[in-house]
C-alpha positions as CSV (number, residue, x, y, z in Angstrom):
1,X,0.0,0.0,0.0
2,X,1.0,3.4,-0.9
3,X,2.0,5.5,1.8
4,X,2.4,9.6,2.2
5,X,4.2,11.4,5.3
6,X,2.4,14.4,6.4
7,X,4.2,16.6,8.8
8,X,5.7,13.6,11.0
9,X,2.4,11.1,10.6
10,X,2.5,8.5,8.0
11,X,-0.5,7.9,6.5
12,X,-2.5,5.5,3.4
13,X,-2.8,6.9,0.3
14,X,-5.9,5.5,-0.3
15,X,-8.0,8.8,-1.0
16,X,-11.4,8.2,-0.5
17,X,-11.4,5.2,1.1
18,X,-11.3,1.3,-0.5
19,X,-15.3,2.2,-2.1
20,X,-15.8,5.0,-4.5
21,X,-18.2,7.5,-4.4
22,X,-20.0,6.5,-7.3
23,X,-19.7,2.7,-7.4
24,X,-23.2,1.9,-5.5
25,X,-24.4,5.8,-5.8
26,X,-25.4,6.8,-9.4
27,X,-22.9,9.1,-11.6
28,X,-19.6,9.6,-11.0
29,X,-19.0,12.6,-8.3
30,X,-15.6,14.5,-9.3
31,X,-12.9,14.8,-6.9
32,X,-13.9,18.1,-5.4
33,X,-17.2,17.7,-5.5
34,X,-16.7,14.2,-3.5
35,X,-14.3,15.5,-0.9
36,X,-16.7,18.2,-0.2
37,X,-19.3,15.9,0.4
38,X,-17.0,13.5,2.7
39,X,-16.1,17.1,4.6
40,X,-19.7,18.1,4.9
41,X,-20.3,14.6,7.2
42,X,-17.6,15.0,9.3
43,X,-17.7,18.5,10.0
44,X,-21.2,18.0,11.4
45,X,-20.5,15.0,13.3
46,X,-17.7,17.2,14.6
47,X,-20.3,20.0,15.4
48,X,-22.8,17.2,16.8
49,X,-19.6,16.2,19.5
50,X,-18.8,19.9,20.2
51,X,-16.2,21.5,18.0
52,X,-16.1,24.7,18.1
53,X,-15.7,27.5,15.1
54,X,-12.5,28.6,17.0
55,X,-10.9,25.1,17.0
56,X,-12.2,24.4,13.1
57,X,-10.3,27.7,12.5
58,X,-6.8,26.5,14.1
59,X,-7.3,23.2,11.9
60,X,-7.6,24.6,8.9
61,X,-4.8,27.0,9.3
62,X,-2.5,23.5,9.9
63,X,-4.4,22.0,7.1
64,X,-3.3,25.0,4.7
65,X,0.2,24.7,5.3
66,X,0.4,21.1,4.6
67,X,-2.4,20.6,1.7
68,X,-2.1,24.2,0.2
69,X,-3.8,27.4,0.9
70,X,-6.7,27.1,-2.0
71,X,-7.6,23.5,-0.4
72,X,-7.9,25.3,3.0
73,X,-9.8,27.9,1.8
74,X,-12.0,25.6,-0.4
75,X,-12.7,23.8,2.8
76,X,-13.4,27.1,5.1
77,X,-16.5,27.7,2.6
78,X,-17.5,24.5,3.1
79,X,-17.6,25.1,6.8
80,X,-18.7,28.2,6.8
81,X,-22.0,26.6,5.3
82,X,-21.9,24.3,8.0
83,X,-22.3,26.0,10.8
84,X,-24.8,28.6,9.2
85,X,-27.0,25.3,8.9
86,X,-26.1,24.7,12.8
């Protein structure tokens, strides 16, 4: 299995995880529009177990600095829409 390092934690490369998102669900989703869905669920479940807006924010500054500033700041729309729907 493919492996990537980010910062010092070694993780798969798997990407989505072992299913697709369109095998079992209709049309093909592309990438973005896939990983936005996957960051929709788990930034509500995050919400559900308290995460705060102030915590999300720390995150994403990591996450810029390792996956790149427009893939941050794709993901702070995302969870800005989140927590509007909170």
């Amino acid at each position: 299995m493919d492996r990537r390092t980010l910062a010092t934690l070694e993780v798969s490369a798997i990407g989505l995880g072992c299913m697709g998102l369109s095998t079992n669900y209709g049309e093909p989703l592309d990438t973005t529009t896939g990983v936005n869905l996957i960051l929709v669920g788990h930034l509500r479940r995050a919400t559900e177990n308290g995460l705060t807006e102030d915590e999300l924010t720390e995150a994403l500054i990591h996450l810029a600095f390792c996956a790149g500033w427009p893939k941050a700041m794709s993901a702070v729309q995302v969870a800005k829409k989140v927590f509007a729907d909170n």
